[in-house]
N, C-alpha and C positions, 0 to 999 in steps of 0.2 A: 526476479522471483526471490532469489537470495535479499535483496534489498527490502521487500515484502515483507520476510520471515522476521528480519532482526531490528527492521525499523530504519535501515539507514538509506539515507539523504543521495550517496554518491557512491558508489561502487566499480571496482575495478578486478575485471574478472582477469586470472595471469594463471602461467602453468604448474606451477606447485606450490606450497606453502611459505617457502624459504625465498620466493622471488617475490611475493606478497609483499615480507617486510621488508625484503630490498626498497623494492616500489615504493611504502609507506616512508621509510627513512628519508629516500633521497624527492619523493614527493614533499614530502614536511622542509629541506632546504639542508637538512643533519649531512657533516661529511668531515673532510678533517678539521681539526683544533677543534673536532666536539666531543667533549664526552658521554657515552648513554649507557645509563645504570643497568646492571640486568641482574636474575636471580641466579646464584649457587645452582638450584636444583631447576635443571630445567634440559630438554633436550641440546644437541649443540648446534642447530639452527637459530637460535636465540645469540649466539653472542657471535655466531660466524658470521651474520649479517650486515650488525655493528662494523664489523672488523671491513668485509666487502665496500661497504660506504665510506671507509675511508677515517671512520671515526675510530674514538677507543670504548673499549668497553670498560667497564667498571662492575667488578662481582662485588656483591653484598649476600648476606644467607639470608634463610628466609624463616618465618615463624612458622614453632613447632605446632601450635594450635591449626595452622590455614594451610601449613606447606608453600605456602606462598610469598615474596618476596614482603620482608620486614621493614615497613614504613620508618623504623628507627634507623636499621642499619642505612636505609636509602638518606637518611635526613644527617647522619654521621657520615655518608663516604660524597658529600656534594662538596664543588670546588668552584672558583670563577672559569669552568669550564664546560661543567656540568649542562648538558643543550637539553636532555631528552631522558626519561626512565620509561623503563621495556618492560612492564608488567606482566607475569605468565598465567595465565589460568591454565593451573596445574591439572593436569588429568582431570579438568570438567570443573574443578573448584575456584567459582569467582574469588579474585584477588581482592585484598580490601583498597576499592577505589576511591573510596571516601578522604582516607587519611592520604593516601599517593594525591587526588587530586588535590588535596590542602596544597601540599607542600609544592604542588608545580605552580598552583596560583601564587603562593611565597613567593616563589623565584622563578616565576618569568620560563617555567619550563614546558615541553610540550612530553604526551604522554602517548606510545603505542602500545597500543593492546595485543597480546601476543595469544589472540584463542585461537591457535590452530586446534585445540582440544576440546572447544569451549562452544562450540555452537549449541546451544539452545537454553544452557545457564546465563542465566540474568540477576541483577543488583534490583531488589526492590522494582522489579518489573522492566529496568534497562536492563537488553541484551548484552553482552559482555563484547566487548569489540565495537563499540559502539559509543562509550562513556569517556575517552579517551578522543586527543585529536582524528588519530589514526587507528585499526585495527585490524589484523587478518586475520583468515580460516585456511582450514586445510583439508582435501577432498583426497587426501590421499587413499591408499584402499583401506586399510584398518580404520577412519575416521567416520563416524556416525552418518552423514552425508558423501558420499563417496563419487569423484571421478574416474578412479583408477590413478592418475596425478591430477592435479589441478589446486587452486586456490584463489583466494580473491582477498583484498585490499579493502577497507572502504573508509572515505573519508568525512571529515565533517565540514571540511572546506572545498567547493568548489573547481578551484583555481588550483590545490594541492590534486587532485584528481582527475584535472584536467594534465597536467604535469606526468603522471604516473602514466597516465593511458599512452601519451608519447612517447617517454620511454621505452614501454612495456612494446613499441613498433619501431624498434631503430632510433627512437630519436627524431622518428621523421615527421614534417611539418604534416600536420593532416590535412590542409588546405592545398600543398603542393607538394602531390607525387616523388618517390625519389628525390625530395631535397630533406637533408636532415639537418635540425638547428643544432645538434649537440648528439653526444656520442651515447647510444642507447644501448637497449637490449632485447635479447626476442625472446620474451615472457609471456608470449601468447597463450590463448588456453584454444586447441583447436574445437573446428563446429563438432565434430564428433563428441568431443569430451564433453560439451557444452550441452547435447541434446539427452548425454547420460545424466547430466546433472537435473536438470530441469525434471527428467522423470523421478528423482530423487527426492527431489525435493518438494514433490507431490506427494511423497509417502513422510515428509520430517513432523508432521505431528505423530501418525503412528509408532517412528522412531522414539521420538524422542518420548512418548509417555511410556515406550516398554524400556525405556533405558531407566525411568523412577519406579517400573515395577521392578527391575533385576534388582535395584540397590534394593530396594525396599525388602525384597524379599532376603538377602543375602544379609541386613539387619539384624532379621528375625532369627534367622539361622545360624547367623554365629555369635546373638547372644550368651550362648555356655559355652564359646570355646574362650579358656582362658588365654590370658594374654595374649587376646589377638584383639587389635582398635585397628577401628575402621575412621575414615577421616571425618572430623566435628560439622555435624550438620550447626550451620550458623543463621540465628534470625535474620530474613528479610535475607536472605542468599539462594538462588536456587544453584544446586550442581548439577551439573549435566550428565552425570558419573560417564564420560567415555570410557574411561575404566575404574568399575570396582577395585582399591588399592590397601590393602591393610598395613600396618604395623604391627610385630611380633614383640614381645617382651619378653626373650631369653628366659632370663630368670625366674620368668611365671610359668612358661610352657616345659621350660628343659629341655629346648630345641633352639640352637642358633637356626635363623632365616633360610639360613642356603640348604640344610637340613630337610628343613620344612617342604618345601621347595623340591628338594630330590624323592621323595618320599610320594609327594601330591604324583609327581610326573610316573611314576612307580604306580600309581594308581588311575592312570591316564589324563592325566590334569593336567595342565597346559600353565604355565604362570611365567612370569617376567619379574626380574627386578627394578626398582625406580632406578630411576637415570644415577649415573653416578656424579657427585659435585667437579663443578666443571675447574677447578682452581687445581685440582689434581688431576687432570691431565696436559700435557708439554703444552701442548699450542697456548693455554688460557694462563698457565701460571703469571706470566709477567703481568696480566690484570688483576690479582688477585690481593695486590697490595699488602702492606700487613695485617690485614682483616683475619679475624677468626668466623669460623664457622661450623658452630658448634653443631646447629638445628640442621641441616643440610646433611654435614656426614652421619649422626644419628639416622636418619629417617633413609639417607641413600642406604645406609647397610642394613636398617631391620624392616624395611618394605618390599614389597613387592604387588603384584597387580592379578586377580583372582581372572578367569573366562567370564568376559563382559558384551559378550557380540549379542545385538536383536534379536539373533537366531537361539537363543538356548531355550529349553522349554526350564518350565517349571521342576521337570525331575530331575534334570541335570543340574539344575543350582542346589536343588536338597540335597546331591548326591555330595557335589563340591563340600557342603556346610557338613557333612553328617563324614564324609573323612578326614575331614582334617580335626573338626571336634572329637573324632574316634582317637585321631593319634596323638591331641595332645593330652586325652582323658588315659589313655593307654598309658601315654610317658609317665602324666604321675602317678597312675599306678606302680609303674615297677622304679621309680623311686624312690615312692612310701618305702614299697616293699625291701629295697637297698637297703632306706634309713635303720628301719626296723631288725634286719639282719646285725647290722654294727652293733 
């Protein structure tokens, strides 16, 4: 069914998102002496994978327009090492895989699509996860298609997916019981989780067209609030928006982020900040090379993620749009009124 939905060829159903790209990596042949590019801003199942497989990671930041890994930084940190780039479609925003896939055809590189967020955004009508050698999803419970865990792999080769599916059993020969050619993993997705999904994914077109009305509507609505961007809808891109995410512009609202944030929650609003860049925490620094990463910390400190679940009605996103445009209409007011005093 999954295979159904997103167009692809071979599929491998496993127990959560983060064994997806295990599968994917060590399905593709990636392991050590390889290195695979990943983005700054991205959850830390993206580079802890990398690392799993035995490979290195390599951070690069990503573009402030996409939030997604920056085709230049990726073509500035390749080395005679370089196997594979880990593309994220960032909270529902396809990646630009045009330019990524240039540069893998340049060099002989293989590419995994990291939509665990991304199910039902597509490139000019390819599915995301899909355009890529390799790609996986994630059915975790906050993800649009939900297991409770679960995730799946899919390939565009065959032979790599025939590979994964073994693993994902031990390692054991499928022809013969109890013998294992090589040392595996138990990444199974059980029949349980399996039959939640399937009911699930009888409802992903109604999902996912109420996930273009929430954006759509939350658009509209926070048109007049100042300094607050929402991410660049790009021609021939669909988003998937698993989550509505904005950026604040301090200087425009008179509210730093966190602020903002304590305030919404004060008015029962639920919000998250974007990941924070992964170079800046212990485990990833020695990846991080001497790269800067301007566009990652920018957007890790002035984002965050508005209430994006199927379940919201329509007055509950007005309510969203119509307080936080109260608070940052409020703030300059009594800044005028500050100025004005002096």
């Amino acid at each position: 069914m999954l295979g159904e939905l997103v167009g692809a060829p071979h599929v491998v159903s496993c127990s959560n998102g983060t064994a997806a790209l295990h599968l994917a990596l060590l399905g593709l042949g990636i392991g050590p002496g390889d290195e695979v590019i990943v983005p700054d801003l991205t959850f830390a199942a993206t580079i802890n994978t990398v690392i799993h497989a035995g490979a290195t990671p390599v951070i690069v930041d990503v573009d402030r327009r996409t939030w997604n890994m920056d085709p230049a930084a990726v073509e500035a940190a390749l080395s005679p090492r370089t196997r594979a780039i880990m593309p994220v479609h960032l909270y529902g925003q396809p990646a630009d895989m045009d330019a990524l896939g240039a540069i893998a055809r340049r060099h002989g590189l293989r590419i995994v699509e990291d939509a665990a967020e991304a199910i039902g955004a597509n490139l000019r009508g390819a599915a995301c996860g899909t355009i890529g050698d390799a790609g996986t999803f994630s059915f975790f419970s906050n993800k649009v298609i939900t297991t409770g865990e679960g995730g799946a792999v899919v390939f565009r080769d065959a032979e790599a997916a025939q590979r994964a599916r073994r693993l994902r059993d031990h390692g054991m020969n499928p022809a013969k019981r109890y013998w294992h050619d090589e040392v595996g993993y138990n990444y199974r997705l059980t029949n349980l989780q399996a039959a939640i999904g399937c009911a699930q994914l009888e409802q992903a077109p109604k999902f996912l067209a109420r996930k273009q009305e929430i954006a759509a509507r939350y658009r509209v609505g926070l048109a007049r609030a100042t300094g607050i961007e929402m991410a660049a809808e790009i021609p021939g891109q669909r988003n998937s928006y698993w989550m509505v995410s904005v950026i604040v512009d301090a200087a425009a609202t008179g509210l730093e982020r966190d602020e903002i944030m304590r305030r919404l929650g004060e008015a029962g609003i639920d919000t998250r900040p974007l990941f924070y860049p992964l170079h800046e925490m212990a485990p990833y620094r020695p990846y991080s090379g001497n790269r800067d990463f301007p566009a990652t910390v920018e957007l890790s400190r002035q984002g965050f993620s508005l209430p994006s679940g199927v379940g919201l009605t329509d007055a509950e996103i007005d309510y969203v749009c119509a307080t936080l445009t109260r608070l940052i209409e409020t703030r300059g007011v009594a800044r005028a009124a500050s100025a004005a005093a002096r």
